[in-house]
C-alpha positions as CSV (number, residue, x, y, z in Angstrom):
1,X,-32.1,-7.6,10.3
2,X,-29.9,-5.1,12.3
3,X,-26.1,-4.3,11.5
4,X,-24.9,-6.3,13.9
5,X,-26.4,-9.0,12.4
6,X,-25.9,-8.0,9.0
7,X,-21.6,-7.8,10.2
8,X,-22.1,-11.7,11.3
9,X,-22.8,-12.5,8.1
10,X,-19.4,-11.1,6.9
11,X,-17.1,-13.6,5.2
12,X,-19.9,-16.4,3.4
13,X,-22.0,-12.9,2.7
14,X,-19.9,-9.7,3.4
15,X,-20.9,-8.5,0.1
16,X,-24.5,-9.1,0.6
17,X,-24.7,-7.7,4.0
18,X,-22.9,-4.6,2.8
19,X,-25.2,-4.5,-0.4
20,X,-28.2,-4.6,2.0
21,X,-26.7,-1.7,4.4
22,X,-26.3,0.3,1.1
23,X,-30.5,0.2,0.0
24,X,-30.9,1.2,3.8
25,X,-29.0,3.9,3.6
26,X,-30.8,4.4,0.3
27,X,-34.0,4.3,1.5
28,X,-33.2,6.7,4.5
29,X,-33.2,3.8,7.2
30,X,-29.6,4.2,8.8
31,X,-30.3,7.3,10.6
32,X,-33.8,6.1,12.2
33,X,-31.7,2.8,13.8
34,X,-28.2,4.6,14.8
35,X,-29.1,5.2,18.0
36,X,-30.1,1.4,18.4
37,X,-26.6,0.1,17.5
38,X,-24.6,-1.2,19.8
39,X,-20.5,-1.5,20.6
40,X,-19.2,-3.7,18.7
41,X,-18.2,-7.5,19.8
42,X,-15.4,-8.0,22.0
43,X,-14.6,-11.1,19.9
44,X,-15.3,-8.9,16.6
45,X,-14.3,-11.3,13.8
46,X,-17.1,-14.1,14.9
47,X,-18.7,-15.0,11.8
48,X,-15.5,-14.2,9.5
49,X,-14.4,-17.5,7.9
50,X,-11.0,-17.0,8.3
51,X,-9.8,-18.6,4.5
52,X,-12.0,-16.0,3.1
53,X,-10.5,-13.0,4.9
54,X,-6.8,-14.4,3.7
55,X,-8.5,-14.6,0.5
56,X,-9.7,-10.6,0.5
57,X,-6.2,-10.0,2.2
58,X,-4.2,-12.3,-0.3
59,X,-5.1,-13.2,-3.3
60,X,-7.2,-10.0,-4.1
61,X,-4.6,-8.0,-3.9
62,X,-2.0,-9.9,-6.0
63,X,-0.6,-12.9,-3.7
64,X,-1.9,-15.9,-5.0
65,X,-1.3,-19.2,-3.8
66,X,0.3,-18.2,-0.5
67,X,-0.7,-19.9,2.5
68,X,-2.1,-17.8,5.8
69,X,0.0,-17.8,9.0
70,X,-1.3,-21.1,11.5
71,X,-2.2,-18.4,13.7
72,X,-4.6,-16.1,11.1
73,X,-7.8,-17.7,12.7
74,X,-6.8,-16.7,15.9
75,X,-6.4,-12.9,14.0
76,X,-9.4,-12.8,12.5
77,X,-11.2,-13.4,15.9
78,X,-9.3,-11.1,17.8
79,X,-8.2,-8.0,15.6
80,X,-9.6,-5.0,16.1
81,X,-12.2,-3.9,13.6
82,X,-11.7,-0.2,12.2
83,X,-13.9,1.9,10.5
84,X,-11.9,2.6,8.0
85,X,-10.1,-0.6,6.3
86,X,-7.2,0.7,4.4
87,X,-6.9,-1.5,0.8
88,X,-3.6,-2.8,1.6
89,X,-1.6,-6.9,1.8
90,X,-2.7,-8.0,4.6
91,X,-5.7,-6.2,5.2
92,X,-9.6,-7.0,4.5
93,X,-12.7,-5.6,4.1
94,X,-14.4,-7.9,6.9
95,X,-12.1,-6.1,9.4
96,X,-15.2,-2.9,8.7
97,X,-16.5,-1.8,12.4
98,X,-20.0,-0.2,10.4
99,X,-21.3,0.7,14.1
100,X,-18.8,3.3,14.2
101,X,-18.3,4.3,10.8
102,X,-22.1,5.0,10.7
103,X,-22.2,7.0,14.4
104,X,-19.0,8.9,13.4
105,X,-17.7,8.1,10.0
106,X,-14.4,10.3,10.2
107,X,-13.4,9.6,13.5
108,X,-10.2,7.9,13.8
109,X,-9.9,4.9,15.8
110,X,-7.3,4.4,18.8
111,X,-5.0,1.8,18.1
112,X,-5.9,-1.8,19.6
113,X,-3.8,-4.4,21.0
114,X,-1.3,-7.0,19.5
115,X,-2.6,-10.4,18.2
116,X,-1.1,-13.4,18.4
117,X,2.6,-11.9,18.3
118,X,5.0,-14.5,18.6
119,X,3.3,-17.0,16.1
120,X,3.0,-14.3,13.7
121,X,6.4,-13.3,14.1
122,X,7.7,-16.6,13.7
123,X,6.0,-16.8,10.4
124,X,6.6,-13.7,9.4
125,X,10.1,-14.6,9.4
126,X,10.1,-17.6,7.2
127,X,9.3,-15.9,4.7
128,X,11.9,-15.6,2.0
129,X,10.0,-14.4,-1.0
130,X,10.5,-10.1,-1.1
131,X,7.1,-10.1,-2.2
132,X,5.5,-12.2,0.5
133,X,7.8,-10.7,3.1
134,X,5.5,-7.4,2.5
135,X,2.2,-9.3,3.2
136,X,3.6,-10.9,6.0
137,X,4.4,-7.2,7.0
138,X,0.9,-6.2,6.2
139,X,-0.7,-9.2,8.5
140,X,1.8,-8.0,11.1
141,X,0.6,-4.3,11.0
142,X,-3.3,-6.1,11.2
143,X,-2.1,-7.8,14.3
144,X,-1.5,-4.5,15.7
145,X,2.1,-5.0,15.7
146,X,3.3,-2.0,13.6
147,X,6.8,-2.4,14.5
148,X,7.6,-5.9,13.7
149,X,5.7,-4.6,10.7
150,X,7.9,-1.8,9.8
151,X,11.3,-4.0,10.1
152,X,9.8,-6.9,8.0
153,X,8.7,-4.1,5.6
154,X,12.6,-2.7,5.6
155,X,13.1,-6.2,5.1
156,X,11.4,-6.7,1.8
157,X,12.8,-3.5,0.5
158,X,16.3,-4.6,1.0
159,X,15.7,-7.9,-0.7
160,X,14.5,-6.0,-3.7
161,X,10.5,-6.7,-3.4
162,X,7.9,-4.8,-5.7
163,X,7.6,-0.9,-5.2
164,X,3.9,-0.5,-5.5
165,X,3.6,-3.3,-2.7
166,X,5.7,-1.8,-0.3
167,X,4.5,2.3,-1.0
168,X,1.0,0.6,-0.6
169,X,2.1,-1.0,3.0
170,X,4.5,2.0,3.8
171,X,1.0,4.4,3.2
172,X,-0.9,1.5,5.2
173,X,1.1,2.4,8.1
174,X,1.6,6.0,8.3
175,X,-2.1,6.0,8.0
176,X,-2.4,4.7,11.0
177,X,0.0,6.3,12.7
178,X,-1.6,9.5,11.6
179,X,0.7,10.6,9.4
180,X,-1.5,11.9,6.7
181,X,1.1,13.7,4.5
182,X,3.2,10.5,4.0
183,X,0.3,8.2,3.7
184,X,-0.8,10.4,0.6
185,X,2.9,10.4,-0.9
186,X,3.0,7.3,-0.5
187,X,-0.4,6.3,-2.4
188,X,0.2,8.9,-4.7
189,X,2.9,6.1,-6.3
190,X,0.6,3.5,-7.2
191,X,-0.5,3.6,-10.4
192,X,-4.1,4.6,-11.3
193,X,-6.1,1.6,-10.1
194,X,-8.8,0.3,-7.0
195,X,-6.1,0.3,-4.4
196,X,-4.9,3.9,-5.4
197,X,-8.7,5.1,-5.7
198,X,-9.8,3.2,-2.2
199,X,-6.8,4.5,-0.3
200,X,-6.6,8.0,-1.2
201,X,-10.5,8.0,-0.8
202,X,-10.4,7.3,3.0
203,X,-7.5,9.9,3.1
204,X,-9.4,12.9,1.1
205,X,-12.4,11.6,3.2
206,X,-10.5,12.1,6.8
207,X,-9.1,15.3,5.6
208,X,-12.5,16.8,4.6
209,X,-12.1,16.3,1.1
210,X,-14.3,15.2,-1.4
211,X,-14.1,11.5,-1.6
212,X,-17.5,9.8,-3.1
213,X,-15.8,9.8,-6.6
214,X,-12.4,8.1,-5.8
215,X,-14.6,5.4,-3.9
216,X,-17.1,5.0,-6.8
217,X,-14.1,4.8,-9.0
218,X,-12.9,2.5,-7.1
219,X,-15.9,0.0,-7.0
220,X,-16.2,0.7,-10.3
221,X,-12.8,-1.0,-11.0
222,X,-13.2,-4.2,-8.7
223,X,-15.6,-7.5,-9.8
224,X,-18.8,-7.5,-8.3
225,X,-17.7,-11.1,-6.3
226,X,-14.8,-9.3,-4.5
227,X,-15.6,-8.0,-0.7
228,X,-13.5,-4.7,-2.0
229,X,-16.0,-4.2,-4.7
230,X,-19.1,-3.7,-1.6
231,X,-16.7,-1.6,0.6
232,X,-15.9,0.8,-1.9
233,X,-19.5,1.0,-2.5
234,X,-20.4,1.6,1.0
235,X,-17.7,3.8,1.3
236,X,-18.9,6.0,-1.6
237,X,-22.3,5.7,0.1
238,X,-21.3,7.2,3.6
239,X,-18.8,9.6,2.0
240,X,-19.0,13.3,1.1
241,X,-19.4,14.8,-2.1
């Protein structure tokens, strides 16, 4: 089985697929097959089951119960995947592009289109909850829509909704606006824990820091069932010392 095939088994076996890319890279097989990957999908979530993407994006990071957007199907189909999944509401680890984390693992990626913006929007602004106004902000900044994001985000804060969600989300998005400085302020809030491990892993690993121990930290802190627990562990894999 190649990566791309091993990625369309993400969602019913993300963690198994990213298990397996971890004894390859083990065994010394990624490099012989790099040059044999190809781009990857141009309908890159095909094979996600969307309820267990809201799941990783949801409820493993603190919101249980919530319901996903009518449109998150649509999102997991069509939103970019990135090489580097920050842990953050919103976000999950079935978004990984491993083609080009494994052909250039600390490139950035350019920033992809909007998904699905006026449904998302829509729901977004039901939401009444402080708490579930930041994940509606973090599935808005997934959508590619980072400045519906932001407002619903200054949103949230004014109606008085948890401080380590919202400097998780406010890091989330100065990451990916490149902002490296205020991403790693912003992370450097949360207490010690997975997200704050994951996070400032990808951040220490962009800025050519050493990063393998944050990520094995970090997988180390996250039940072996959880998608997070298998990123992390590729992560700390494909990371520097």
């Amino acid at each position: 089985m190649n990566h791309d095939e091993a990625m369309h088994l993400a969602g019913r076996g993300l963690a198994e697929a990213l298990q397996a890319q971890t004894q390859e890279a083990n065994a010394g097989l990624i490099p012989a097959v790099r040059d044999a990957l190809e781009p990857h999908d141009a309908n890159p979530g095909v094979g996600t089951p969307p309820m267990e993407a809201w799941e990783a994006a949801s409820e493993r990071l603190g919101w249980a119960g919530m319901a996903p957007p009518a449109a998150w199907g649509t999102l997991v189909l069509e939103a970019a995947r990135v090489p580097h999944v920050v842990c953050a509401p919103g976000d999950y680890p079935q978004r990984l592009d491993v083609t080009a984390l494994l052909k250039a693992p600390t490139a950035r990626e350019e920033s992809g289109g909007v998904v699905s913006a006026g449904l998302l929007e829509s729901w977004a602004g039901q939401q009444k909850q402080p708490n579930n106004m930041v994940l509606a902000a973090g599935v808005l900044r997934v959508a590619g829509n980072r400045q519906a994001a932001a407002q619903m985000l200054q949103r949230a804060i004014a109606d008085g909704a948890h401080s380590d969600h919202v400097a998780n989300l406010q890091g989330a998005l100065a990451f990916d606006a490149g902002d490296m400085k205020k991403a790693h302020a912003c992370w450097t809030l949360l207490p010690e824990g997975p997200t704050r491990w994951h996070n400032l892993g990808l951040l220490a690993w962009l800025t050519g820091e050493p990063a393998r121990e944050l990520f094995t930290k970090a997988r180390a802190g996250i039940d072996e069932r959880d998608p997070w627990h298998h990123l992390a562990a590729l992560y700390a894999d494909v990371a520097s010392d």
